[in-house]
N, C-alpha and C positions, 0 to 999 in steps of 0.2 A: 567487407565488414564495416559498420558503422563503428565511426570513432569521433567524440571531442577530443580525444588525446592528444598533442599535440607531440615535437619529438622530445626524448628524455633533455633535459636543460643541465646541466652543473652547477650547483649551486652551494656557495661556500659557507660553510659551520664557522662561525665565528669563535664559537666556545670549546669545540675540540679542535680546531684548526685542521682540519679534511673537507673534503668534498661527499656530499651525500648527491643522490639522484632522484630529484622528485620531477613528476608529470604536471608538466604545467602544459594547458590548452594553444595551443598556435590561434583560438579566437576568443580566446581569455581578455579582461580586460584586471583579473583579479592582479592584487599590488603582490606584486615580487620581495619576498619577505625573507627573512633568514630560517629556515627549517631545524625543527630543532632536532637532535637525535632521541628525542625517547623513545621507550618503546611504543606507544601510543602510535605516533607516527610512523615509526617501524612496520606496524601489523595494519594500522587504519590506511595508510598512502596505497595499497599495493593493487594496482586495476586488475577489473575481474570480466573474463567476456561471459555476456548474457543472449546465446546465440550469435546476430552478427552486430552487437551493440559491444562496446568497450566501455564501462563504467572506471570513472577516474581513479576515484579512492570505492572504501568498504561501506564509507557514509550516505544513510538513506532520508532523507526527511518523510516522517509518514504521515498518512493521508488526515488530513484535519478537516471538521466538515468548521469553516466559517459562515458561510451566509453574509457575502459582502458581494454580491452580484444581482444586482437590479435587473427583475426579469429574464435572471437566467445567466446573464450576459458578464463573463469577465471582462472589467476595467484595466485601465493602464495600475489602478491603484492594487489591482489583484497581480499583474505582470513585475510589479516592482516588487511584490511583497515576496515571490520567489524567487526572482531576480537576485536580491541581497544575500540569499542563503546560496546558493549556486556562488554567487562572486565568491561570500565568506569561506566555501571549501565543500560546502553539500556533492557529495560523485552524481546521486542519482535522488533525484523528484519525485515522486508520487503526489500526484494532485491531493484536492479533497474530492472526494465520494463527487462525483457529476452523473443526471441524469439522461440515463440511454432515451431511442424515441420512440417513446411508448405513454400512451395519455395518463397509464397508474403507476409512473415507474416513481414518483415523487410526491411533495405532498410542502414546499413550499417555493417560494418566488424570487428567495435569494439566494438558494443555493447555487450553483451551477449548471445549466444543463447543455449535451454536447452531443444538440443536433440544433438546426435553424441556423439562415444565414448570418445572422447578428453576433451567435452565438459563438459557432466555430470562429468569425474573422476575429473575435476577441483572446479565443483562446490559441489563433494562430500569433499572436502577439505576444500570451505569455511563454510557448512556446521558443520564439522569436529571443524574447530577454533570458530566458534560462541557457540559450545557446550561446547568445553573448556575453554572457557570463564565464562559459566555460564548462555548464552543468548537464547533463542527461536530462528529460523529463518524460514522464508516461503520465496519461490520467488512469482518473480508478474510476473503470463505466459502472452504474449503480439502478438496480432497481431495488425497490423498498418492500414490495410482498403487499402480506398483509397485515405492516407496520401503519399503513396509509389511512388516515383516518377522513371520513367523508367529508364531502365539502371543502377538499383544502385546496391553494393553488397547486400549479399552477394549472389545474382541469379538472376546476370544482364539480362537474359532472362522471369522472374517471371514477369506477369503482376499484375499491381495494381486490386483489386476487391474487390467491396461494395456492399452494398443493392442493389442499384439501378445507380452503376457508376457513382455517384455523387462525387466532391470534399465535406470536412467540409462545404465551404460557400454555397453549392447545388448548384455550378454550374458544366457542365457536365466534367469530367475529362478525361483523355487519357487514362484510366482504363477501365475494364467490370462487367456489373453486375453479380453477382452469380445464380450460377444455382443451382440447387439444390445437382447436386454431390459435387460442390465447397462446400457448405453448409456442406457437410456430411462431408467431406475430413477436413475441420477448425476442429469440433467438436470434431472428430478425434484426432486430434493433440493436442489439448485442454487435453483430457482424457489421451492421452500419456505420457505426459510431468509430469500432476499430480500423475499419476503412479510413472514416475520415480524419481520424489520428492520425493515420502515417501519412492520410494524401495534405496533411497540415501542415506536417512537420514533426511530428512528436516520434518519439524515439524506440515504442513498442504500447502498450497496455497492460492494466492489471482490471479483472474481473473479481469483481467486490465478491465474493461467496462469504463471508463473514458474518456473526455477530448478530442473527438471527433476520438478516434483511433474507431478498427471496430467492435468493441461489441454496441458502444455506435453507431454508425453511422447506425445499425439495430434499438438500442430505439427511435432514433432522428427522428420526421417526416422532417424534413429539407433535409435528406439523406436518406431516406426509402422511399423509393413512389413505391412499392412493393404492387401488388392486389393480390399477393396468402396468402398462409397462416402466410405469415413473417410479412405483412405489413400492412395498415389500422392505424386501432385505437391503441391508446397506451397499450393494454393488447396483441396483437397482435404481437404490435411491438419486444414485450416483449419473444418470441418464441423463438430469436435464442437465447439469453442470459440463455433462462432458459434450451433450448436443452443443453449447455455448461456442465449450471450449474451439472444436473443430468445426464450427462455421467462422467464429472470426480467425480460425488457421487458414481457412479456403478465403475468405476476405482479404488478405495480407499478402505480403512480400514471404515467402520461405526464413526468412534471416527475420524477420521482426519480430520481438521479442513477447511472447504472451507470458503475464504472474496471473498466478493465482492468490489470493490471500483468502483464508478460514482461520476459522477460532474451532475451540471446541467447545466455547461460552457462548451466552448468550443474553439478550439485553434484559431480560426475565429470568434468567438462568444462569449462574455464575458458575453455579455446579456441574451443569448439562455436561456432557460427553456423547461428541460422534464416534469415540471409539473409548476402550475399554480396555484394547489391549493391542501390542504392536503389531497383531496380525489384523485387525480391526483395522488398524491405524492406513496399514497399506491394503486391504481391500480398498477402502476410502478412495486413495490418491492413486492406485495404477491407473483405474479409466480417464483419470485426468492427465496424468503425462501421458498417454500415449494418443489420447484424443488431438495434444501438441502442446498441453502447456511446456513452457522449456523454464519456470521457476519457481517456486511456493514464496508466500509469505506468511508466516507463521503465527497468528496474531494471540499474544497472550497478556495478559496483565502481568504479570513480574516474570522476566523473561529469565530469571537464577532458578524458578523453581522446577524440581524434575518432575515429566509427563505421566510417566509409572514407574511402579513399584519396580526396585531392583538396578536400579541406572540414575545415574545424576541426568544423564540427557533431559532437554527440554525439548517441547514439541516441536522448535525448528532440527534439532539436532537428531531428531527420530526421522521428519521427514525428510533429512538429506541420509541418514541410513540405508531408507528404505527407499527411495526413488533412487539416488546417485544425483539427482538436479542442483543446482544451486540454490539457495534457500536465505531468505531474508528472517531473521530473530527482533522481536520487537517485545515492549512490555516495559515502563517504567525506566527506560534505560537512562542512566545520571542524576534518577531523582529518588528520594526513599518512599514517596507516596503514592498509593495507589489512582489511578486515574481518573477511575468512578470517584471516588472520591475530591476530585477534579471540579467536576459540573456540580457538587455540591458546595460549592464556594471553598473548600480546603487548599492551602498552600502545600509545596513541600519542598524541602530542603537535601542542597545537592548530595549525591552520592556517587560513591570511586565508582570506576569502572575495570578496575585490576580483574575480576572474576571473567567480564565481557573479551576483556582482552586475551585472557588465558583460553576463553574458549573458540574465538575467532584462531589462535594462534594454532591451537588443535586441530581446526578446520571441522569443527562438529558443525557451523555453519558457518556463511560466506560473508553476507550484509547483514547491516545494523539497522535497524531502520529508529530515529529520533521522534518525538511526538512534543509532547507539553516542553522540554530544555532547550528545542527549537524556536519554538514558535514564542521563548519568553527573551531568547536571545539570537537570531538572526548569526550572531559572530561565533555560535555555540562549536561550531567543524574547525574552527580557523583560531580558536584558544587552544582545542585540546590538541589539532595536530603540532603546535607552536610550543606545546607543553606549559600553556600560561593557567592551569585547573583554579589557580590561585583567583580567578579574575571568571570562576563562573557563577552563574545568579541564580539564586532560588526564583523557584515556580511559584508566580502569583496569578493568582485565577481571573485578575483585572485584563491581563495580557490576552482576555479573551474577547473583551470588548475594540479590539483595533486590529488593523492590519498593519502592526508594526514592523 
């Protein structure tokens, strides 16, 4: 079983005068601090296995697309900047969104991509500093659909292609539909990339289905109007995501960890739903675990509200219902502002997390995963496990201009 864990340590409570027991890494360099007893710390400290991966605490950093990589290529200024959050207390990494090898999986020059030799040796680096840190890390492999708009880098000549050559809103784009070589040649490149994560170093992958890029834009009947074996009904639809899934299962080690992460939103569609109802819900996600995914990530915008009618559950808490897998909840967590609302220049101002706690405590899901309260404070894991809430920063949208 893969583990940063390092052995349980004893480490003394100053304020209650006991001894509590937290998982500090044996390749930790993070500073040996007084833990505090709250419940925060309580329910966030407790490692979770993810197939043969040991994730330290509950805490996720999730995937932010920056565009701070020249040509594709993570820098040392990219390794440091996850580097800090791992020290700070981060259990488990999620890259931002990186482009599988495929000429239309992308559509610009700074984002990340993770295939080419320049490419990987950079990303075996940030790899390298999240380990020495003490933190887990996966990347999120990414193809774009027919989000890709022509001419763009980094293969100004790659055309856009979808299901069914639709844009997200379904209407028809300057893209083409996939054939079925295109179909093979993604799935391909999918299974490549997962390879070359573990033959890196990286600790498992997560396979972007989300948010109307082009995994999802196969589950979505809005953008599948596909009469062969891709399209139709929602178990149907469910084919290319699960061909994905179970080639980079055959690509990997038995024990390396595959996420999944979907939305039921979409970047034209805030309303969209791939399901409707919790039998929906698990048509959806059977052919995905059994294909091998071994964990969902749940992606919503405000991860307090419930997925349907009749139950407080949110959509991570339905998808560990119905699967039994481990499941990451993500959605505005510690901030009161919606995210979209993020990239429109809007701040927003902290918010408890007593509700997140209660329902980590319940076990309706496992991880947390962190997005904008991250990425605006690096120390964000390593206040709230310390119980310092007193000393967290509102979200300012400037924090999106650096790799702080």
């Amino acid at each position: 079983m893969r583990s940063w864990v390092g052995q349980l340590t004893p480490v003394k409570i100053n304020a209650c005068a006991h001894t509590a027991w937290y998982h500090l890494s044996a390749r930790s360099p993070r500073v040996t601090v007084t833990v505090a007893t709250s419940r925060a710390a309580q329910i966030l400290s407790r490692p979770l296995a993810l197939n043969g991966l040991t994730v330290p605490n509950r805490i996720v950093m999730a995937p932010m697309t920056r565009q701070f990589s020249p040509g594709g290529i993570p820098g040392e200024n990219v390794a440091s900047y996850y580097g800090r959050r791992a020290a700070a207390g981060v259990g488990l990494i999620v890259t931002e969104g990186t482009y599988v090898g495929h000429e239309s999986a992308g559509q610009s020059d700074g984002i990340p991509r993770f295939h080419g030799e320049e490419q990987l040796a950079g990303w075996a680096k940030v790899a390298e500093a999240v380990h020495a840190a003490g933190g887990t890390i996966v990347p999120q492999l990414w193809h774009i659909g027919m989000v890709r708009k022509a001419g763009e880098p980094p293969f100004p000549d790659a055309p856009a292609m979808g299901p069914s050559g639709l844009r997200t809103d379904g209407t028809p784009g300057t893209g083409k539909e996939m054939t079925q070589q295109d179909i093979d040649d993604v799935i391909a490149a999918f299974a490549e990339a997962a390879a070359a994560a573990e033959r890196i170093g990286f600790d498992g992958v997560e396979l972007h289905g989300a948010h109307g890029y082009l995994i999802d834009q196969f589950l979505w009947s809005g953008t599948n109007r596909r009469t062969d074996a891709y399209g139709g009904d929602l178990v149907s639809r469910t084919r290319f995501a699960a061909e994905i899934a179970a080639a980079v299962r055959d690509s990997v080690s038995p024990d390396f960890p595959i996420l999944f992460r979907y939305s039921q939103w979409k970047q034209d569609g805030y309303d969209a739903k791939l399901a409707e109802t919790p039998e929906e819900l698990e048509a959806l996600l059977t052919p995905l675990a059994e294909a091998g995914v071994d964990a969902f990530h749940a992606s919503t915008r405000r991860y307090w509200l419930p997925e349907f009618e009749g139950s407080d559950l949110n959509l991570a808490g339905w998808t560990k219902k119905l699967t039994g897998k481990p499941v990451v909840t993500v959605g505005s967590v510690g901030l009161d502002g919606d995210f979209i609302r993020a990239f429109a220049g809007e701040g927003s101002t902290v918010r408890g997390i007593d509700d997140l706690l209660d329902r980590l405590e319940a076990e309706e899901f496992d991880l947390v995963a962190i997005g904008r309260a991250l990425l605006q404070d690096p120390e964000w894991a390593a206040k709230v496990l310390s119980g310092r809430f007193d000393e967290l920063a509102e979200y300012d949208p400037a924090s999106l201009g650096s790799l702080s």
